[in-house]
C-alpha positions as CSV (number, residue, x, y, z in Angstrom):
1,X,12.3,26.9,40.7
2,X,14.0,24.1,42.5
3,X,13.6,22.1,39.5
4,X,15.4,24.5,37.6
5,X,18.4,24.5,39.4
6,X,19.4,21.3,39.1
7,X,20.6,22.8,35.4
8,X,23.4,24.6,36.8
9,X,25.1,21.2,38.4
10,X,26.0,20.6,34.6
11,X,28.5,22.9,35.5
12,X,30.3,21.1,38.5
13,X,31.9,17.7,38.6
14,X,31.0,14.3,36.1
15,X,29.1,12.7,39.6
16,X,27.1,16.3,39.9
17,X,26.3,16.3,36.1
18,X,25.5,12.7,36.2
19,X,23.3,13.6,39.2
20,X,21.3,16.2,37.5
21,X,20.9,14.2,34.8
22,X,19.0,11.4,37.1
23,X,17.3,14.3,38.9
24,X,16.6,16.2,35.7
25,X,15.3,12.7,34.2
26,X,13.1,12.1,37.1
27,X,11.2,14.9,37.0
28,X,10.8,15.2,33.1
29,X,11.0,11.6,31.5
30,X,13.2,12.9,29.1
31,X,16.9,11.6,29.0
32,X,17.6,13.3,25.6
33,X,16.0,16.6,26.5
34,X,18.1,16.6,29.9
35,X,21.4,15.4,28.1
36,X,21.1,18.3,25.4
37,X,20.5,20.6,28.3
38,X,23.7,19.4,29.9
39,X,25.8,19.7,26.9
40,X,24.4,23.6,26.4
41,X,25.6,24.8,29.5
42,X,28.2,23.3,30.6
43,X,30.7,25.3,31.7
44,X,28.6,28.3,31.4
45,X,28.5,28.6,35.6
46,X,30.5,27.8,37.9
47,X,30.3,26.3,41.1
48,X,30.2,29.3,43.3
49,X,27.6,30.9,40.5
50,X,25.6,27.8,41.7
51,X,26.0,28.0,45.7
52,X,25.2,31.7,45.7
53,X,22.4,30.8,43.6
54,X,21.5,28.2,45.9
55,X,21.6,30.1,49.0
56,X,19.8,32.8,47.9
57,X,22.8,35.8,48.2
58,X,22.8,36.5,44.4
59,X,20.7,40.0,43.6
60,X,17.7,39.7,42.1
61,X,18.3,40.6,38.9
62,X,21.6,38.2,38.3
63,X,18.8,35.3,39.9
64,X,16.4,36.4,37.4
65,X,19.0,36.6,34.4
66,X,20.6,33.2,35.0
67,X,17.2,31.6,35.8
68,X,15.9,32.9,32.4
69,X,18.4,31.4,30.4
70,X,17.9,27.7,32.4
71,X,14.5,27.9,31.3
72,X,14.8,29.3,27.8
73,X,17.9,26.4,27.6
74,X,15.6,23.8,29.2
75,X,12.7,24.9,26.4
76,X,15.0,24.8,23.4
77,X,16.4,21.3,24.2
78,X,12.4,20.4,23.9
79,X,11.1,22.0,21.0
80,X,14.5,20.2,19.3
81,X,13.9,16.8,20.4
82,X,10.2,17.8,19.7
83,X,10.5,19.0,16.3
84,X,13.2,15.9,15.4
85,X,10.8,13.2,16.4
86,X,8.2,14.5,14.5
87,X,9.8,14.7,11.1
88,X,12.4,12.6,11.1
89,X,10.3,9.8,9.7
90,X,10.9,11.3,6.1
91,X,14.1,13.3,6.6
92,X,16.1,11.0,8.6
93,X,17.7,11.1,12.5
94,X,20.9,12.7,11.2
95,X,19.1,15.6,8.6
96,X,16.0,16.6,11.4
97,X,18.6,16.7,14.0
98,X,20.3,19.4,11.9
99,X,17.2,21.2,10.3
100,X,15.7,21.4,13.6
101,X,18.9,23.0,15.0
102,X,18.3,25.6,12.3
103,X,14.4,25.8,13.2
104,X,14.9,26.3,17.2
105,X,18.4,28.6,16.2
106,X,15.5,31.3,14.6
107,X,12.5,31.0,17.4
108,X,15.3,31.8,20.0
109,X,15.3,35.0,18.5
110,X,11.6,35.6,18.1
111,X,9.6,37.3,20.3
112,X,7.1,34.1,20.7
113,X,9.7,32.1,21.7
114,X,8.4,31.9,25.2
115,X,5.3,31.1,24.0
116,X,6.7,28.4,22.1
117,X,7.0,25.7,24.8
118,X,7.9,26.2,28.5
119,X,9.4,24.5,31.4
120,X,7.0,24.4,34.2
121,X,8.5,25.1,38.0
122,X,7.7,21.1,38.7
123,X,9.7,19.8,35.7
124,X,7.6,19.1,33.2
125,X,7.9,20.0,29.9
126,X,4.7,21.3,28.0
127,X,2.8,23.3,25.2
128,X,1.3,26.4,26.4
129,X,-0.9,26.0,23.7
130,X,0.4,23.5,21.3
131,X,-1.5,24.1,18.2
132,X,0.3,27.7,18.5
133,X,3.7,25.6,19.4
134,X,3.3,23.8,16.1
135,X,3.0,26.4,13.9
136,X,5.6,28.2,14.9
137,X,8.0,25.3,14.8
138,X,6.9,24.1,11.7
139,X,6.9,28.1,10.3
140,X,10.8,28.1,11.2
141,X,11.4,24.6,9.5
142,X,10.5,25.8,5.7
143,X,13.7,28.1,5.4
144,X,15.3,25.2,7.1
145,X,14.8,22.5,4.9
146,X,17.3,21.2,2.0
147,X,15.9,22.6,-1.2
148,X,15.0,19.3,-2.9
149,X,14.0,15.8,-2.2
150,X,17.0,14.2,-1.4
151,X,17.6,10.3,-2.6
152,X,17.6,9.6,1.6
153,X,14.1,11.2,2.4
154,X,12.3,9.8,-0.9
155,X,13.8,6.0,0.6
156,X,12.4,7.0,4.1
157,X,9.4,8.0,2.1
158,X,8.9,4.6,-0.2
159,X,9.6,2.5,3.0
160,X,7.1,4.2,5.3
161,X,3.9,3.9,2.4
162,X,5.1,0.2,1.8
163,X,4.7,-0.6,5.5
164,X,1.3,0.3,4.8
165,X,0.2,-1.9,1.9
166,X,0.0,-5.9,1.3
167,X,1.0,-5.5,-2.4
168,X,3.7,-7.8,-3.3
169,X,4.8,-5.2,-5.3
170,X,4.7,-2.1,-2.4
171,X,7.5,-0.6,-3.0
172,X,7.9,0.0,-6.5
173,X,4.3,1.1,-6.4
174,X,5.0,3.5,-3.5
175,X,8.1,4.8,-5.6
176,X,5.8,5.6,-8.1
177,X,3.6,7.4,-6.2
178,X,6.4,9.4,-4.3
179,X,7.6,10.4,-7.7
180,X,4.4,11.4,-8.9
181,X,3.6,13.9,-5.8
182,X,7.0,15.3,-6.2
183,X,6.4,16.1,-9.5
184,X,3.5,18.8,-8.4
185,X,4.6,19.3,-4.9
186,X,8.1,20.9,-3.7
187,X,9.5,19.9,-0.3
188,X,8.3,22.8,1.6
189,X,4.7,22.4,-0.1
190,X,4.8,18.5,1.2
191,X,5.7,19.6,4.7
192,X,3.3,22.4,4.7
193,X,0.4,19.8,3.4
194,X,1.8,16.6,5.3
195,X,1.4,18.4,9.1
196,X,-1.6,20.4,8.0
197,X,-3.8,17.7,7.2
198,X,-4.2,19.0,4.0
199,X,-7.3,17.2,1.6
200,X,-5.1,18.3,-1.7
201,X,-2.5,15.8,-0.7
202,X,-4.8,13.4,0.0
203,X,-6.3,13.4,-2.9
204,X,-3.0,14.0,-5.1
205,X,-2.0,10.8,-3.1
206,X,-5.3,8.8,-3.8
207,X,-5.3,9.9,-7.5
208,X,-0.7,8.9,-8.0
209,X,-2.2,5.7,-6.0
210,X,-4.7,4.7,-8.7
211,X,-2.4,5.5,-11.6
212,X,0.9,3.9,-10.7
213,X,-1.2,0.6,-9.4
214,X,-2.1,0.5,-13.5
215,X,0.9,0.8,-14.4
């Protein structure tokens, strides 16, 4: 619990946010996590909010109420940073910062969403169970996503397989082969298929390889 409470300073003066943020970063390694958390509640309490809080005089059920919404805060801040850093490799910082938004926007209202990631009592953020995490994050990405590969994500794409080949002429050839998979697979197909491993895009991928290095 003590951990939690150093949320509500975002509420207080810039040397009390800037001290949660060291305190917050301290316990979680996660500047970007602990900044986001900041930004989502301040001003939502107020010093004497915190005190009471603090000193134990609050009943229990305004303790539980505000302590609940530190932690499902904390949690969301996560799962977004989570969810960016794993996608943002084809989508960009700027487009999985905002589709993740979206993504984390519908778990809060699910029923799962504390099963979705947590905030343990000593700081540290983890997966309850994280194949469970994943799906459900990546579930509430599909309605999320732009509807068609944009010009940015099939660059991000082309650059990401030409970092993997020797070819001199990589990155035509991996234009060629991003074309070709987008021709049978639609953005939500390539998530689902990218992050679950699938064999089918491996072997679409192995088969647009073969024919666009012939070309």
């Amino acid at each position: 619990m003590q951990a939690l409470l150093f949320i509500l300073t975002a509420a207080l003066s810039p040397a009390m946010e800037n001290m949660f943020l060291n305190q917050c970063v301290m316990a979680t390694n996660d500047k970007q996590a602990c900044s986001c958390a900041i930004t989502q509640l301040n001003g939502k309490y107020n010093e004497k909010t915190f005190l009471a809080l603090q000193m134990g005089t609050l009943s229990e059920k305004e303790e539980q109420e505000i302590l609940q919404d530190l932690f499902l805060t904390a949690s969301d801040c996560f799962v977004q940073k989570e969810c960016a850093s794993e996608i943002s490799f084809i989508v960009g910082e700027q487009e999985a910062n905002k589709i993740c938004h979206c993504a984390v926007s519908k778990i809060k209202k699910m029923e799962q969403a504390e099963q979705a990631a947590f905030l343990t009592l000593e700081g540290n953020f983890i997966a309850e169970n994280e194949k469970k995490f994943e799906e459900i994050v990546m579930r509430e990405i599909y309605p999320c996503l732009p509807k068609k590969l944009t010009a940015v994500m099939r660059e991000n794409l082309i650059n990401e397989c030409a970092k993997e080949t020797t070819h001199r002429d990589g990155k035509k050839i991996c234009a060629c082969i991003t074309d070709e998979i987008f021709k049978k697979y639609s953005l939500t197909e390539f998530f689902r298929d990218t992050f679950g491993n699938s064999p089918s895009l491996d072997e679409l991928m192995a088969k647009s390889t073969e024919k666009c290095l012939q070309k």
